[in-house]
C-alpha positions as CSV (number, residue, x, y, z in Angstrom):
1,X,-3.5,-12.6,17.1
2,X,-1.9,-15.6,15.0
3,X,-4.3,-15.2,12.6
4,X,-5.8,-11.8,10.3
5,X,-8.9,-10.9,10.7
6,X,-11.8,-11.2,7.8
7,X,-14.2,-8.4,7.2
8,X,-16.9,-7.4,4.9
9,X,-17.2,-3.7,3.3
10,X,-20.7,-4.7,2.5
11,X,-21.7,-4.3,6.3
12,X,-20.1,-1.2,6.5
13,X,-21.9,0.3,3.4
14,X,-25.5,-1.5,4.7
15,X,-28.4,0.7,6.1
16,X,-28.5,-1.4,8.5
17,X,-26.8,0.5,11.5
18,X,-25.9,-2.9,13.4
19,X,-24.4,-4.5,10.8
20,X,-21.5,-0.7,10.6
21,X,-21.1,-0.2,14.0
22,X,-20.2,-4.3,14.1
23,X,-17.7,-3.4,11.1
24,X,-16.1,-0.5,12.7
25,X,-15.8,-2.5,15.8
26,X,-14.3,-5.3,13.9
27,X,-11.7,-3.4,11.8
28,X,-10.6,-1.1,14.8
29,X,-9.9,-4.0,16.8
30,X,-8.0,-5.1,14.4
31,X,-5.8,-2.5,13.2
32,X,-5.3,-2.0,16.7
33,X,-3.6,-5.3,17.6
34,X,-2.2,-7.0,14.4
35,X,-2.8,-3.7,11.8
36,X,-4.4,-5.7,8.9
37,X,-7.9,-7.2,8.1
38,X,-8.4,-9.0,5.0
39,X,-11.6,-7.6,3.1
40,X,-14.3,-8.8,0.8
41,X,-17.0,-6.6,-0.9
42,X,-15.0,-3.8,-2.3
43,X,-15.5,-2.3,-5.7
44,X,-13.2,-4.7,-8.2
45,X,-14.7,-7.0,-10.3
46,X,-12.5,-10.5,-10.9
47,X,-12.6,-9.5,-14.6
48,X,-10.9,-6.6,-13.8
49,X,-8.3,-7.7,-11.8
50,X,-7.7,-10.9,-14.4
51,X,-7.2,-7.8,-17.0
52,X,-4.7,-6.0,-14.5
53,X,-2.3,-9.2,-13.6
54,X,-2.1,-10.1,-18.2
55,X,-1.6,-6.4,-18.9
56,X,1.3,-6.5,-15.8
57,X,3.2,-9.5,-16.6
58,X,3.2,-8.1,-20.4
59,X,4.8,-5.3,-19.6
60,X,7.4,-6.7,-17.0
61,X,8.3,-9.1,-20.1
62,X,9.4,-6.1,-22.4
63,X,13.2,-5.8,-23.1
64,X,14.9,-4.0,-20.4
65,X,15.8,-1.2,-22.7
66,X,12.3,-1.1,-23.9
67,X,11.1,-0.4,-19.9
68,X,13.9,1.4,-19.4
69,X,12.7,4.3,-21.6
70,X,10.2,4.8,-18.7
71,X,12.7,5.6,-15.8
72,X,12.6,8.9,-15.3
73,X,15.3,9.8,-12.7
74,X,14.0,13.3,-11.2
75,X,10.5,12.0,-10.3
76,X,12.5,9.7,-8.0
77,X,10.5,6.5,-8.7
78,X,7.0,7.8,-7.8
79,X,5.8,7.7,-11.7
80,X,6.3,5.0,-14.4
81,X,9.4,2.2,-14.1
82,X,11.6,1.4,-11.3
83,X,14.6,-1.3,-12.1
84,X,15.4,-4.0,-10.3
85,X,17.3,-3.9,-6.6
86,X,17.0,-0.3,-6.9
87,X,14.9,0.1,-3.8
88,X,15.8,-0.8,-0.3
89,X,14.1,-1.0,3.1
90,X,14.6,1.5,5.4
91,X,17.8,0.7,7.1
92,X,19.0,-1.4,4.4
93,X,21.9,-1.2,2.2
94,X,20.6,-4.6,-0.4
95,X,18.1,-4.1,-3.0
96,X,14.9,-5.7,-2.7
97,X,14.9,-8.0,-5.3
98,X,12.1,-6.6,-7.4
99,X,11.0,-4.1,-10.2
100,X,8.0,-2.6,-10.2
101,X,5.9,0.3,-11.9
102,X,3.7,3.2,-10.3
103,X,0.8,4.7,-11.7
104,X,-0.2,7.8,-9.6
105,X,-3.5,10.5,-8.8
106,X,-5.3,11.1,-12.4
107,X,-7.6,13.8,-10.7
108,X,-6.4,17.8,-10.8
109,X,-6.4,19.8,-7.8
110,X,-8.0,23.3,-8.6
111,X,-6.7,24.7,-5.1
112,X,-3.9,22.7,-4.4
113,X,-0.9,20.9,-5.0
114,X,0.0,19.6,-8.7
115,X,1.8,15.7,-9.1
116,X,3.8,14.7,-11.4
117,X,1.5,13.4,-14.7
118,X,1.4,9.5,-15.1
119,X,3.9,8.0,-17.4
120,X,2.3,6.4,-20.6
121,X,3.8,3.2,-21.9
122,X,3.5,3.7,-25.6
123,X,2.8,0.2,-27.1
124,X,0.4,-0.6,-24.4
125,X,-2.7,1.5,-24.5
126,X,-4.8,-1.2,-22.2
127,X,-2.0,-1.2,-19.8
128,X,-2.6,2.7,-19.6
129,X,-6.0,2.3,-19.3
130,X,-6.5,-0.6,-16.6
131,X,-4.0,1.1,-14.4
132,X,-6.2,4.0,-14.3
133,X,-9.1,2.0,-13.6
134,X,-7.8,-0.1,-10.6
135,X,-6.1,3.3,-9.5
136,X,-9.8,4.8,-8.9
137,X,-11.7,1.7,-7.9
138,X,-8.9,0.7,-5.0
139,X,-8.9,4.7,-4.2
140,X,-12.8,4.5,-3.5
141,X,-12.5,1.2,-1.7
142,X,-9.8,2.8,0.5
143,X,-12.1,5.6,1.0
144,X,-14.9,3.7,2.4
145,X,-12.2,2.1,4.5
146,X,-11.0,5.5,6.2
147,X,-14.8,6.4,6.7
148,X,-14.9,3.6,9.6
149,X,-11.3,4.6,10.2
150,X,-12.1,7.9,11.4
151,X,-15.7,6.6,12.8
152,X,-13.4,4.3,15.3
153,X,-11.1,6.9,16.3
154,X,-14.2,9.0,17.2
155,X,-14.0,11.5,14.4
156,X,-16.4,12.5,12.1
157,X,-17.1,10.2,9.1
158,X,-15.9,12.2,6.8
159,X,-12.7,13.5,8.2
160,X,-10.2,11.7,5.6
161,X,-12.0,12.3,2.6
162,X,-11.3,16.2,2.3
163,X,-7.3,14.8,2.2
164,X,-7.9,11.9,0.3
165,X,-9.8,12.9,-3.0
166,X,-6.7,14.4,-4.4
167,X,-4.0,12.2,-2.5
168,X,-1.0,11.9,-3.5
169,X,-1.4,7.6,-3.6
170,X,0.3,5.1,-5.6
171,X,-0.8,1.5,-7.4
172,X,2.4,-0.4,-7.6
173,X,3.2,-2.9,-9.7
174,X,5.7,-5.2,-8.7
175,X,7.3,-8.0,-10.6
176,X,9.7,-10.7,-8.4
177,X,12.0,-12.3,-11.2
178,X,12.9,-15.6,-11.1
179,X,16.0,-15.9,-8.6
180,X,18.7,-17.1,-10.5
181,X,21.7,-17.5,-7.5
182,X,22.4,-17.1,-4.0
183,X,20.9,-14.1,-3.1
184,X,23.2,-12.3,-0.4
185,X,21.2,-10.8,2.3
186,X,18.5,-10.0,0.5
187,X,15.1,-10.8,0.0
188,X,12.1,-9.6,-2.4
189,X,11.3,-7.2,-0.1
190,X,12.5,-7.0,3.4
191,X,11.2,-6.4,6.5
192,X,9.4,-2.3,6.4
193,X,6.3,-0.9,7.5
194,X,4.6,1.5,4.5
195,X,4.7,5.0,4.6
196,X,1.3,5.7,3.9
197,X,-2.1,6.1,5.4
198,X,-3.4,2.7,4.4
199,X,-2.4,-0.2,2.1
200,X,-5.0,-2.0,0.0
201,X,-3.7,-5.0,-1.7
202,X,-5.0,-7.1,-4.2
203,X,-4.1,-10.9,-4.2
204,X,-0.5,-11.4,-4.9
205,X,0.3,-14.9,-6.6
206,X,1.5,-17.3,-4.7
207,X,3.1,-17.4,-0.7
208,X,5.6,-15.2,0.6
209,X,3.9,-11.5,2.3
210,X,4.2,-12.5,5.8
211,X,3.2,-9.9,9.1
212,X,5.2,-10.0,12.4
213,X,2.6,-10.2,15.0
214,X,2.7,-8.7,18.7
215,X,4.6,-12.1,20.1
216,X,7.7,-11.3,17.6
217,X,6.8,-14.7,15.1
218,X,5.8,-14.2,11.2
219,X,2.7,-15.3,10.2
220,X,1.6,-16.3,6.3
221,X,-0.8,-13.4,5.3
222,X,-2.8,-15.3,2.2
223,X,-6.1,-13.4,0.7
224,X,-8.6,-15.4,-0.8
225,X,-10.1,-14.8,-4.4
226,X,-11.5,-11.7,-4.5
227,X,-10.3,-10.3,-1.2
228,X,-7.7,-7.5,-0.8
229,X,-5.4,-7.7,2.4
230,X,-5.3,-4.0,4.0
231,X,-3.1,-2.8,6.6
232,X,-1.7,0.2,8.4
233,X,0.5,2.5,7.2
234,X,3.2,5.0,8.9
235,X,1.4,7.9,8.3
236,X,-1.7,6.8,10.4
237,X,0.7,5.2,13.2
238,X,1.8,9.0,13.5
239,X,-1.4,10.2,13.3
240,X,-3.0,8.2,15.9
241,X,0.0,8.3,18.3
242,X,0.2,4.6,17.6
243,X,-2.9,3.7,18.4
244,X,-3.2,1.7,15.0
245,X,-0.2,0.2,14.4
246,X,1.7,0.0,11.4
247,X,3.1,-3.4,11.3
248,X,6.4,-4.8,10.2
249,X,5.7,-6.9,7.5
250,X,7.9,-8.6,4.4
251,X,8.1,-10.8,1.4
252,X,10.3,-13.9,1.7
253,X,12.3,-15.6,-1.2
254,X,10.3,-18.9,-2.0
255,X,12.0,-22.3,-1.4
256,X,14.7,-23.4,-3.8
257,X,12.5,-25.5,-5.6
258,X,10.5,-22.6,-7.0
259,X,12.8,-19.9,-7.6
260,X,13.1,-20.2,-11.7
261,X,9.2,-18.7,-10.6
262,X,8.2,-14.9,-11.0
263,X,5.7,-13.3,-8.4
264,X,3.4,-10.9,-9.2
265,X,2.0,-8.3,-6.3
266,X,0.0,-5.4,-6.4
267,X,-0.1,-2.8,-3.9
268,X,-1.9,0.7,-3.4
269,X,-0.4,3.0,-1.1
270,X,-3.3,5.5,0.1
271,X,-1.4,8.8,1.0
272,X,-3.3,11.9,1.5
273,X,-2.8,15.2,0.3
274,X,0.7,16.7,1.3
275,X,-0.5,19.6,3.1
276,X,-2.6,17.1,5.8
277,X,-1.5,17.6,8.6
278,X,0.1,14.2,11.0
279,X,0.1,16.0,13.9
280,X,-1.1,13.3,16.4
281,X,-5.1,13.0,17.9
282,X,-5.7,14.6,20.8
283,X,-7.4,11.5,21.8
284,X,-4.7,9.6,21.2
285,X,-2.3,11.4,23.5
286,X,-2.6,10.5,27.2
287,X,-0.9,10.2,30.3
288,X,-0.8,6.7,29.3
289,X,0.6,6.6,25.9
290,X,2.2,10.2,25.8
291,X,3.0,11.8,22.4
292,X,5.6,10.0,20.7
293,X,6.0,12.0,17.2
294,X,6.6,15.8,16.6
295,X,4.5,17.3,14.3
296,X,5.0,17.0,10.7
297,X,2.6,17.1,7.2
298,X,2.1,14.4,5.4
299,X,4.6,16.1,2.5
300,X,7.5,16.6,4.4
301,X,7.2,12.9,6.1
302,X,7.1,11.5,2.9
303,X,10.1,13.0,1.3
304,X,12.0,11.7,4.1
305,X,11.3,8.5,3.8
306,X,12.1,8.5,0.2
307,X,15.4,9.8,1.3
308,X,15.8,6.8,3.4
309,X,14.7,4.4,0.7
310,X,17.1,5.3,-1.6
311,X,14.5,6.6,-4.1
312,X,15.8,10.6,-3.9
313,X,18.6,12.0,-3.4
């Protein structure tokens, strides 16, 4: 594929049988071969994200002491402020070049594990509040998204959702400064695939997220107004005994002429419960395509990759 794919969640949620099964086709095929899809009809209004991106680049432009106060070392990045070049890819010793800030599940498990509460930026209430928002609309978009996930990989419908309604996802909010030298082997975020289930992300400003296809060359990955760019996440590579395949992808410093620019990006990392288990689909294991991952929950994969990310200790 040298291009991503388009879909539309409104087909998927239609009565109209045709118009799923043509979405689940669609979507499968291409998680399968380039693992992302850009997609239009979810559950964000323009409004909304307009509110998210001014309430983001306010915060980012607080003193550094100021977002400092929301660093909290021992919940090893997963809630409130991260600084800058503080994360790395896997395998990486240079910092991305990027801060960024993570609001986290809102919702209480009754019968399982707690998170750590989100952090609450004090002198932003509607910063607070549009976090939470986005946080629950991209959650139920993603949703929908794992419902013809798991209808694809011949499951029943529903088989995410039990994991997901109290996952243990993230909304990132990234902010690329302005590059002010030579950076030195690194980039605003180098080459990784996410740890996660899925990745929903809303449109980033400007160029620079580009995928690594099948035939080893980068191609732009650019959403349109209104679309969200989703793609395949570790987890579900594990799951599925690579079957969908979690794809390299990174973002690239901008040419010279624009690096006094910042870049704005907004991710949501769907990660289920910890207790699910990644233990790869019968269905995916064959003579063919013998199992390739030993068995593992979703908990214990993701503290190991926080371990490799530089993010725990």
């Amino acid at each position: 594929m040298k291009n991503i794919p388009r879909v539309d969640l409104n087909d998927f949620l239609s009565e109209d049988l045709d118009r799923k099964n043509r979405f689940v086709a669609e979507l499968g095929h291409a998680f399968e071969h380039i693992g992302f899809v850009i997609l239009k009809g979810h559950y964000l209004t323009k409004e909304q994200t307009e509110i998210l991106y001014a309430q983001i680049k306010q915060f980012f432009a607080l003193p550094t002491a100021d977002k400092a106060k929301y660093e909290i070392p021992n919940l090893a990045g997963q809630r409130g402020y991260t600084s800058f070049g503080k994360e790395s890819a896997k395998g990486k010793t240079e910092g991305d070049l990027k801060e960024f800030w993570h609001f986290g599940q809102y919702r209480k498990n009754p019968n399982g594990p707690q998170y750590h509460d989100n952090v609450m930026v004090e002198q932003m209430p509607e910063f607070n509040a549009i976090g939470k928002e986005i946080f629950q609309l991209l959650e139920k978009t993603g949703q929908s998204v794992l419902q013809a996930i798991a209808l694809h990989l011949k499951l029943d419908e529903n088989y995410f959702d039990e994991y997901v309604i109290y996952g243990n996802s993230i909304l990132r909010a990234i902010h690329y400064p302005p590059i002010t030298k030579e950076p030195e082997n690194a980039v605003r975020a180098a080459a990784h695939g996410d740890i996660n289930l899925i990745t929903l992300l809303m449109g980033a400003e400007g160029k620079g997220l580009q995928v690594l296809t099948k035939e080893n060359e980068w191609i732009d990955a650019i959403a349109g107004e209104g679309e969200l760019i989703i793609n395949m996440g570790d987890m579900m590579a594990r799951l599925t005994n690579n079957q969908l395949k979690s794809t390299l992808h990174q973002v690239v410093n901008p040419p010279r002429e624009l690096w006094g620019t910042s870049r704005y990006s907004v991710p949501f990392f769907l990660h289920p419960s910890p207790n699910m288990p990644l233990n790869c689909l019968e269905d995916c294991v064959s003579e063919e395509n013998p199992k390739a991952f030993e068995d593992c929950t979703a908990g214990e994969f993701l503290d190991e990759r926080l371990r490799e990310l530089g993010l725990k200790k």
